[in-house]
C-alpha positions in Angstrom: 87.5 87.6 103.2 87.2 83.8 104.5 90.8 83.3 103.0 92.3 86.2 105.0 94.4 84.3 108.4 94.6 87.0 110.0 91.1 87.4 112.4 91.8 90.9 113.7 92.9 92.6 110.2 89.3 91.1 109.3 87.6 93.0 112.1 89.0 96.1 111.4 88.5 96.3 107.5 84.6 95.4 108.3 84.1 96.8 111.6 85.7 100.0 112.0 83.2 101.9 109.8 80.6 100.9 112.3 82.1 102.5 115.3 83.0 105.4 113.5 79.5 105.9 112.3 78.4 105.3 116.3 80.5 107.9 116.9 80.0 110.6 114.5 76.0 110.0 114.8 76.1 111.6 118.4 79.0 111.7 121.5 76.4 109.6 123.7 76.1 107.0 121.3 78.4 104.0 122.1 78.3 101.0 120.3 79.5 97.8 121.6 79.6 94.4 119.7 80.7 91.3 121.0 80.1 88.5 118.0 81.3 89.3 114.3 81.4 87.6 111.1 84.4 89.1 110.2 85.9 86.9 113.7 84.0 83.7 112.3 80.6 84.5 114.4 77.2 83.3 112.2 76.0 87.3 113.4 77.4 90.9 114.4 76.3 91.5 117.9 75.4 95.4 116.9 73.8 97.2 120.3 74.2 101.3 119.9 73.6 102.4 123.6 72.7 105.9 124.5 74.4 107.0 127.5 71.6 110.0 128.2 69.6 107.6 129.2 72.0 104.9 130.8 75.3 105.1 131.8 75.9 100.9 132.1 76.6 99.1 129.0 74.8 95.6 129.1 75.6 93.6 126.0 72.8 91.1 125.5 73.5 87.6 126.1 74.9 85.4 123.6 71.8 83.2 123.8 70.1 86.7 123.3 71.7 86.4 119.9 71.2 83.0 119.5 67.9 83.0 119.6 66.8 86.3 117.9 64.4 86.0 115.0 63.6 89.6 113.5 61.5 88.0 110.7 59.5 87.6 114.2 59.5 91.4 114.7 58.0 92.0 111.2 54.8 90.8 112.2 54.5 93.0 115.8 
């Protein structure tokens, strides 16, 4: 999809499947995600956020992203 111009039509053809998923998993699941590969991002920003258990939808911090290493998490 590199050779596709068009940035949005990108997001949409990879993307919309996740939000739909979000939203068919549960109505107080709401997923936001701020960085995509299909928008020229090295990583999809991915966060599903339960609102039962908070209402206020922090997105982490792009140096959240930046610096996330979940071959690190294996090992916890």
């Amino acid at each position: 999809m590199k050779e596709l111009p068009d940035k949005e039509l990108k997001y949409y053809v990879c993307c919309y499947g996740d939000y739909e998923y979000a939203k068919s998993y549960d109505e107080n699941i709401v997923l936001t995600m701020e960085h995509t590969i299909a928008e020229g991002d090295p990583y999809c920003s991915r966060v599903l956020h339960d609102t039962r258990v908070n209402w206020k939808l922090e997105h982490p911090s792009k140096e959240f992203w930046d610096s996330f290493n979940p071959e690190e998490l294996k090992s916890i």
